[in-house]
C-alpha positions in Angstrom: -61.6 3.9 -68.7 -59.0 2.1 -66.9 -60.6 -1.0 -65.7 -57.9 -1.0 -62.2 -59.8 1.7 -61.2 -63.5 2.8 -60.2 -66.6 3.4 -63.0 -68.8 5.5 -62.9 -71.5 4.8 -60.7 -75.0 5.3 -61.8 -76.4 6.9 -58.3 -75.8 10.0 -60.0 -80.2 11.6 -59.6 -81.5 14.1 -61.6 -81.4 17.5 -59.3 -83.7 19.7 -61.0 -85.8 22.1 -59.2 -88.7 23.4 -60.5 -90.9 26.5 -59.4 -93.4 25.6 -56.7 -96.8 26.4 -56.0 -96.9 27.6 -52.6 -100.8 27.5 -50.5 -101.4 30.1 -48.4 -104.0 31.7 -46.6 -104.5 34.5 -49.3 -107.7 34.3 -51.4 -108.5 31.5 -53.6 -107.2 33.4 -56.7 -104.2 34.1 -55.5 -101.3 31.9 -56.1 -97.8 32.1 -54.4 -94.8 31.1 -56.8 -91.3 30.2 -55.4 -89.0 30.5 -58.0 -86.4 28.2 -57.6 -82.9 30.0 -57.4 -81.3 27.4 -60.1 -81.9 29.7 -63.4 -82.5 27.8 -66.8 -78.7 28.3 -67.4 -77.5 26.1 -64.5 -80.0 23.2 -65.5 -78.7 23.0 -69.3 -74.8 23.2 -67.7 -75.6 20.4 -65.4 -77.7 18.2 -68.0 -74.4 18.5 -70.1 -72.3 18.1 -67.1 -74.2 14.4 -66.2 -73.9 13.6 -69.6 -70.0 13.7 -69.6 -69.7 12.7 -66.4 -68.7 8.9 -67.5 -65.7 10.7 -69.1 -64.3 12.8 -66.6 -64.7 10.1 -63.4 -63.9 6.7 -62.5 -66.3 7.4 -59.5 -68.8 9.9 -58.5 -71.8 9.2 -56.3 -74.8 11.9 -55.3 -76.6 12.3 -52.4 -79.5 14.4 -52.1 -80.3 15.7 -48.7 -83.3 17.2 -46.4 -81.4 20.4 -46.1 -78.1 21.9 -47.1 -75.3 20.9 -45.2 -72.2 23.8 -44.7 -69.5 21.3 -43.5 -68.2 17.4 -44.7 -65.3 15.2 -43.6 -64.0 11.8 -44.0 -63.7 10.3 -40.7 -60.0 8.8 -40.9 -61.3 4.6 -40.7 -61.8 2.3 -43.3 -64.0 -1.0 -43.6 -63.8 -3.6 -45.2 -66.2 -6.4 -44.5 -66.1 -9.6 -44.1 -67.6 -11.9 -46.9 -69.4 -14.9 -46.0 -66.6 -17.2 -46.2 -63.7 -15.1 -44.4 -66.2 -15.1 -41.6 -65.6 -19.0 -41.2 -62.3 -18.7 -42.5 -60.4 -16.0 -40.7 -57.5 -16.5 -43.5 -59.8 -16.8 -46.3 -58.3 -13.3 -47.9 -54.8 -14.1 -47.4 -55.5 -17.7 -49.2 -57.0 -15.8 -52.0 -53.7 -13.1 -52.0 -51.6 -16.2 -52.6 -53.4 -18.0 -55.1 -54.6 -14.9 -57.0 -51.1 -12.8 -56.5 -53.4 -10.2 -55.0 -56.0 -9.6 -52.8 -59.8 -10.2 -53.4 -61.6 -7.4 -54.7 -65.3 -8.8 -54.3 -66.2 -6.8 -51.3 -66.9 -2.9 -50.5 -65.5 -0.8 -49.3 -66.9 1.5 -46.3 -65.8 5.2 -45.8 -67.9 7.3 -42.7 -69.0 10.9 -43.6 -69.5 14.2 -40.9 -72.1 16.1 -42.1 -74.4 18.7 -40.4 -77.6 20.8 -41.2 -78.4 24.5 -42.2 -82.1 25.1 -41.6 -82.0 28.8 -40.9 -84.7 27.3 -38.1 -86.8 26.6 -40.4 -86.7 22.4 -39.0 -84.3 21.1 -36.1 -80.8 20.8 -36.8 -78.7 18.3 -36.8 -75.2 16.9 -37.0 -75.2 13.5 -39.1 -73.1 10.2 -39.7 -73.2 8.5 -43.3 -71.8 5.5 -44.2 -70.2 5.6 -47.9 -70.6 1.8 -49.7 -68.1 1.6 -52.7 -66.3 -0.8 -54.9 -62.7 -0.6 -55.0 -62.5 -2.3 -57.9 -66.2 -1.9 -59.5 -65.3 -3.2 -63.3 -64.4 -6.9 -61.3 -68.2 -6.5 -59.4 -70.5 -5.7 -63.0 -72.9 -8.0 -63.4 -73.0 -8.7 -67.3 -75.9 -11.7 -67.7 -77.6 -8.8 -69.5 -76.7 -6.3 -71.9 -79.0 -3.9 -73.8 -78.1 -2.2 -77.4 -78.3 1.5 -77.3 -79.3 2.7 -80.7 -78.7 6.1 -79.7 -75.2 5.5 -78.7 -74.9 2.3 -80.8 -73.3 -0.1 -78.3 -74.5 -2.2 -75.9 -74.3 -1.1 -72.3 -75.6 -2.8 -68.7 -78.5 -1.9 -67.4 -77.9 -3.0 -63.8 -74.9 -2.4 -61.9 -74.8 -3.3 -58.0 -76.0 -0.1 -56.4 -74.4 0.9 -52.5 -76.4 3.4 -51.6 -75.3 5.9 -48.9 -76.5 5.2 -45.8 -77.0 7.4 -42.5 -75.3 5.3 -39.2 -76.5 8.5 -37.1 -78.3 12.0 -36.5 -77.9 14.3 -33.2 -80.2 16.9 -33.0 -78.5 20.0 -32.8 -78.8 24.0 -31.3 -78.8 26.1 -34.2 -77.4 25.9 -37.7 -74.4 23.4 -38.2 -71.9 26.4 -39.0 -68.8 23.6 -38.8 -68.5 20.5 -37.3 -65.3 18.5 -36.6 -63.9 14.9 -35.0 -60.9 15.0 -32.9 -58.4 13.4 -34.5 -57.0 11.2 -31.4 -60.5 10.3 -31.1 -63.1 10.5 -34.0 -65.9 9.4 -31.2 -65.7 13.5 -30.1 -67.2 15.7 -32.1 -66.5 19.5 -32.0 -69.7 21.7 -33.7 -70.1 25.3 -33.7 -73.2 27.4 -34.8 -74.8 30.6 -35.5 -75.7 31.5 -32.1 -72.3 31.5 -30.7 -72.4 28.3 -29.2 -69.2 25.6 -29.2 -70.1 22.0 -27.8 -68.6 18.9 -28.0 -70.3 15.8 -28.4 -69.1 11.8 -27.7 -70.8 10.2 -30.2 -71.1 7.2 -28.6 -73.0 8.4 -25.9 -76.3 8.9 -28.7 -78.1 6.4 -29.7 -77.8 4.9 -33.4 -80.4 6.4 -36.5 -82.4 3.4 -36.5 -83.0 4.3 -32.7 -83.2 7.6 -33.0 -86.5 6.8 -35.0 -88.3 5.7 -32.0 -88.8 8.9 -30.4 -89.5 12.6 -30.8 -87.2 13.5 -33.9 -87.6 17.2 -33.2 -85.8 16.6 -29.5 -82.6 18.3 -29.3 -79.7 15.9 -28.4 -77.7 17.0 -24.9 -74.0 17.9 -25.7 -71.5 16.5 -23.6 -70.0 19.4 -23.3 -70.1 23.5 -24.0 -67.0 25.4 -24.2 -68.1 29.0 -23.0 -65.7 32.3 -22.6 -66.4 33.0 -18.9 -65.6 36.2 -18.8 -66.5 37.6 -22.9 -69.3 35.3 -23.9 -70.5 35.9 -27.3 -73.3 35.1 -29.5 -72.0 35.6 -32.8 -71.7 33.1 -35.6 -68.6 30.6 -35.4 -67.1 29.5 -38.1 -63.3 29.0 -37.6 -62.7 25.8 -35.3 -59.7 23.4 -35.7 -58.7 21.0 -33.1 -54.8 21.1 -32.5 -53.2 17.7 -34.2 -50.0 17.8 -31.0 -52.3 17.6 -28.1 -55.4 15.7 -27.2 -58.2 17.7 -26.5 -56.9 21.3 -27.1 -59.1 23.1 -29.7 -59.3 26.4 -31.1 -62.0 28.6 -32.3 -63.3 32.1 -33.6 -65.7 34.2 -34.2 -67.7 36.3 -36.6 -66.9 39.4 -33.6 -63.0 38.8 -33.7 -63.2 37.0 -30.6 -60.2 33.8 -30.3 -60.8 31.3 -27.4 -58.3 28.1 -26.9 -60.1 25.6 -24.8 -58.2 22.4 -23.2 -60.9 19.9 -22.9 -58.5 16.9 -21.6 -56.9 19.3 -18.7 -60.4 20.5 -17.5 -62.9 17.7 -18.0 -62.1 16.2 -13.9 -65.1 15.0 -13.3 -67.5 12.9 -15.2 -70.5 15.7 -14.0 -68.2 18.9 -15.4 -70.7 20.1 -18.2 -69.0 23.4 -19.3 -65.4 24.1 -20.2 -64.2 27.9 -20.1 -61.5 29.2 -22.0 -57.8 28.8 -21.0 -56.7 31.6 -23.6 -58.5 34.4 -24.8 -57.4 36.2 -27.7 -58.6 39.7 -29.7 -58.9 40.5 -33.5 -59.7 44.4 -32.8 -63.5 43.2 -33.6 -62.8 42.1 -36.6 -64.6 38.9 -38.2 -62.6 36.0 -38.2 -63.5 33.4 -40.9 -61.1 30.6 -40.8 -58.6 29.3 -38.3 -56.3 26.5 -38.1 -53.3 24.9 -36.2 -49.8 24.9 -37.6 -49.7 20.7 -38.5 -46.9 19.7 -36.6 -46.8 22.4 -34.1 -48.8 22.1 -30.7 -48.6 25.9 -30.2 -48.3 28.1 -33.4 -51.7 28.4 -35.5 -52.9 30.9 -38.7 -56.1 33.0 -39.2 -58.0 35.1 -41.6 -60.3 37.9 -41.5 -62.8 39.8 -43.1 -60.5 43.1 -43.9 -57.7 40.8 -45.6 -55.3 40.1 -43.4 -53.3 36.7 -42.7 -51.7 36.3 -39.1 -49.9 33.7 -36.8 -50.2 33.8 -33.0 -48.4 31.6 -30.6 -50.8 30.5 -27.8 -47.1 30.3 -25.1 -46.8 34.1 -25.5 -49.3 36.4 -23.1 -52.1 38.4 -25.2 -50.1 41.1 -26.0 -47.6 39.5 -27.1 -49.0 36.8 -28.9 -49.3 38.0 -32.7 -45.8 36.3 -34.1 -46.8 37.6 -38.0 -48.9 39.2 -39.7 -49.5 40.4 -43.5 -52.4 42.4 -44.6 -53.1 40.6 -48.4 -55.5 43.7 -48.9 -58.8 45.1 -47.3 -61.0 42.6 -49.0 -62.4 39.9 -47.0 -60.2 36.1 -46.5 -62.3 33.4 -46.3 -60.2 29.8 -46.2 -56.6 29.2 -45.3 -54.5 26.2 -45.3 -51.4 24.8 -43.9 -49.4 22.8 -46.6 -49.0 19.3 -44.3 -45.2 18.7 -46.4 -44.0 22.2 -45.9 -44.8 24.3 -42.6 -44.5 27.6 -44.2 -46.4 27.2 -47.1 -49.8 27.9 -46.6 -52.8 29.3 -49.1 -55.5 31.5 -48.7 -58.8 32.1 -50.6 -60.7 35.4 -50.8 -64.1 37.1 -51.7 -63.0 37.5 -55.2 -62.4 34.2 -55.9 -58.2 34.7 -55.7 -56.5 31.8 -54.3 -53.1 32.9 -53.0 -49.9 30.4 -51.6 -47.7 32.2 -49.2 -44.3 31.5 -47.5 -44.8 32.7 -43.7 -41.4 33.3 -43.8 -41.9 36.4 -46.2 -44.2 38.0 -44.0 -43.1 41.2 -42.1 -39.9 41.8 -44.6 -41.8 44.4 -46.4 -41.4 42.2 -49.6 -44.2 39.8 -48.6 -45.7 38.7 -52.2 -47.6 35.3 -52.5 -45.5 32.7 -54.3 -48.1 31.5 -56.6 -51.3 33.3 -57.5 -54.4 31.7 -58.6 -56.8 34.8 -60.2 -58.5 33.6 -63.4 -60.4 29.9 -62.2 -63.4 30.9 -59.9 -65.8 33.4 -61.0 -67.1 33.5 -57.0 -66.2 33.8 -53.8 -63.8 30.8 -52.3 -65.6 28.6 -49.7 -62.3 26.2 -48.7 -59.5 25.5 -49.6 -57.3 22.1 -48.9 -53.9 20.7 -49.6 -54.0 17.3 -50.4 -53.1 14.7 -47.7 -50.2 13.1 -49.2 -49.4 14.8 -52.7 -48.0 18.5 -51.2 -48.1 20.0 -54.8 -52.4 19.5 -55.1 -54.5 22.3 -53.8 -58.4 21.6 -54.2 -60.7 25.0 -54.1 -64.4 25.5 -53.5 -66.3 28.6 -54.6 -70.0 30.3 -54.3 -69.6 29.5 -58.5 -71.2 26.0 -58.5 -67.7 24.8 -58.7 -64.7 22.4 -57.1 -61.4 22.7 -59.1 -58.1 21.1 -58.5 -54.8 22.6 -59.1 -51.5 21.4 -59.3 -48.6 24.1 -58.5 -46.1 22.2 -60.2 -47.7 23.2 -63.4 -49.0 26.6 -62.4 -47.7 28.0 -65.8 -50.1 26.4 -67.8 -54.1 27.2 -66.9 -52.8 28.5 -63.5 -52.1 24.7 -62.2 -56.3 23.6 -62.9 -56.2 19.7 -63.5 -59.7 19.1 -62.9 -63.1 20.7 -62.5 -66.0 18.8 -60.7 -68.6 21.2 -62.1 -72.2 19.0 -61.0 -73.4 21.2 -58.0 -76.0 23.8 -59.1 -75.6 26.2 -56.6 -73.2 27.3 -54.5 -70.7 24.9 -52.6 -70.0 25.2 -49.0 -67.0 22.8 -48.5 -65.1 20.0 -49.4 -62.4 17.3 -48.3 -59.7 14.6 -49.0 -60.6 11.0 -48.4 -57.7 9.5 -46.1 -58.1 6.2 -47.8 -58.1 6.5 -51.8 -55.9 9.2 -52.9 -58.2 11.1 -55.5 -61.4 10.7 -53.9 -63.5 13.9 -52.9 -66.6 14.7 -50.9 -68.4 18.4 -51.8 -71.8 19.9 -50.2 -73.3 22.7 -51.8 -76.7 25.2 -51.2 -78.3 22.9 -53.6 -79.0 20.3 -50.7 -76.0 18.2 -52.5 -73.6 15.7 -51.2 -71.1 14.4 -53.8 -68.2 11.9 -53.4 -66.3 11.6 -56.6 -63.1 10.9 -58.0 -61.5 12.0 -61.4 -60.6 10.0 -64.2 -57.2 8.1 -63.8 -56.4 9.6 -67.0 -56.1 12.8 -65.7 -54.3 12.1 -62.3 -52.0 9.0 -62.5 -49.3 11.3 -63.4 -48.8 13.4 -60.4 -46.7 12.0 -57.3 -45.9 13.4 -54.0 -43.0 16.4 -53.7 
């Protein structure tokens, strides 16, 4: 393994679940069994899985959480702490760049993680903030006092290696399942979160008080949005699960429903008044009543954004034009549901979708309502379930990473779609189901992943398998 890049790191936790014994208040002799819904198959994959898993990553990291979680992003900031003596020092790292040629790799690294709840309301929800410790460089942080012989493996290996455990920085107790949750990107402090009641609110997290705070009172209290962004004249209360806030202009977000229901909401224009408490809708926009299930903006556009439905179709609509006016393209793919679609951020036409079949599809927008509208590249063989998301990669335009209801994350690289369809890499360690996934902004290969297992991983394959690949 290439020692300029991250090791594995042994947080990886046995997952197994096992049947439980439920009490009730039957009769003594009876017994409740819940049978877990990982079968006997999925354990021996994933035992195999963990065992390889030095091989196929220079980093991976799990998390196991309360409940499953149906949404994760990388908040866009990096840390890097201070050590002891750049605290006295304020040029103690650039002293250390000169005399060591680069700089020092001693310290970690801190990523921030958006994560939310799916209870089913079951237990209160919540919308949480995790703090992810890594190495940049673990190989130069081993501590190697002590090395045990493996006569299994016959070589010695270390049995302690500096552990940085994931930590939670902060939980707001939420309405309703986390259906998606999203920061602003002019300002990661706001926080966008839909959920199965039809509800859009928008939280400042700085306005809630920190996890360790939280603790002091009532943990079941829900947490007071800042805002709620409600259709005046059509409320709803169908599940949301297409939001995206628009990348051009501050405060201008979009979002749709599971009724076919578009509302464009401009917080920055509205919000006059510190006691306004609800936003309506500057734009309303209709789908015929068909489910929407993912939306987004058009990257560098501030006007022009892309959906998906549940009868197959892919359109555009340009929020300048009236209603009627306002469907630009269209292209119905087929009658089977569309669950994911993204924007290529190198090339504005170039967007891919993922359906209910597991087919991943890359169109050019400019094809569409020519009658001749076929997808450029078509991904059919690599997910044997439906796909959950789908995202380009931030800075190499050629990488498309898909989720799936299959267990699995895969990664695919158009440039070489002859050969396996593109697939590059497989992260195969969730048991069930995985709900969504996303590009750190700060190390190129590194991935976050929930899944119905309760999962969160971060992970990043081998440098064996990806040093090859540059930006188009």
């Amino acid at each position: 393994m290439n020692g300029e890049e991250l090791v594995l790191n042994d947080t990886v936790e046995n997952s197994d679940v096992s049947n439980v014994d439920m009490q009730s208040d039957k009769p003594d002799d009876v017994t409740v069994v819940e049978h877990s819904p990982i079968d006997q198959q999925t354990e021996v994959n994933y035992r195999i899985w963990k065992k390889n898993a030095p091989f196929l990553y220079d980093y991976i990291t799990t998390h196991s959480l309360l409940w499953p979680s149906l949404t994760v992003q990388f908040f866009p900031d990096l840390e890097k702490p201070l050590s002891k003596d750049a605290m006295l020092d304020p040029f103690q790292d650039f002293k250390k760049a000169d005399s060591n040629g680069s700089k020092s790799e001693n310290e970690a690294s801190m990523q921030r993680i958006l994560l939310g709840t799916f209870t089913l309301g079951q237990s209160t929800d919540s919308i949480s903030i995790l703090q992810l410790p890594y190495y940049t460089n673990l190989n130069k942080n081993l501590t190697i006092d002590k090395l045990d012989y493996n006569h299994e493996k016959e070589e010695f290996e270390l049995t302690k290696i500096a552990k940085k455990k994931i930590n939670v920085l902060q939980k707001i107790n939420h309405w309703g399942d986390v259906n998606k949750s999203r920061y602003m990107p002019q300002n990661p402090d706001v926080i966008a979160s839909s959920n199965n009641l039809g509800n859009l609110v928008i939280y400042d997290r700085t306005k809630h008080a920190s996890f360790k705070n939280s603790l002091i009172g009532e943990d079941t209290e829900i947490n007071k949005p800042q805002l709620h962004l409600i259709n005046e004249w059509n409320p709803s209360d169908a599940d949301i699960f297409a939001i995206d806030w628009n990348k051009q202009k501050e405060g201008v977000i979009i979002s749709a429903n599971m009724e076919g229901n578009i509302n464009l909401y401009d917080i920055k224009s509205k919000f006059t008044s510190k006691d306004v408490q609800t936003i309506n809708e500057s734009q309303h926009f209709g789908n015929s009543n068909i489910a929407i299930n993912d939306i987004e903006w058009i990257p560098n556009h501030d006007s022009i954004l892309t959906y998906v439905d549940d009868q197959g179709s892919i359109k555009l609509l340009d929020v300048r034009l009236p209603e009627h006016q306002s469907l630009v393209l269209q292209h119905q793919k087929s009658n089977k549901g569309i669950n994911s679609v993204s924007v290529n951020p190198g090339n504005q036409a170039c967007l891919a979708t993922g359906d209910i079949d597991g087919m991943i599809d890359v169109w050019d927008i400019r094809s569409f309502g020519s009658g001749n509208a076929n997808s450029v590249y078509n991904i059919k063989k690599q997910h044997e379930g439906s796909i959950t998301q789908l995202k380009w990669h931030p800075k190499y335009h050629n990488i498309l990473a898909s989720s799936s209801s299959d267990k699995s994350v895969k990664i695919f690289d158009l440039n070489t779609i002859e050969e396996e369809e593109g697939l590059i890499f497989t992260h195969a360690g969730h048991m069930l189901g995985v709900n969504d996934l996303d590009w750190s902004l700060h190390d190129d290969w590194m991935m976050a992943s929930v899944a119905d297992d309760n999962s969160l991983h971060v992970w990043k394959p081998s440098s064996q398998i990806v040093k090859q690949y540059k930006s188009i």
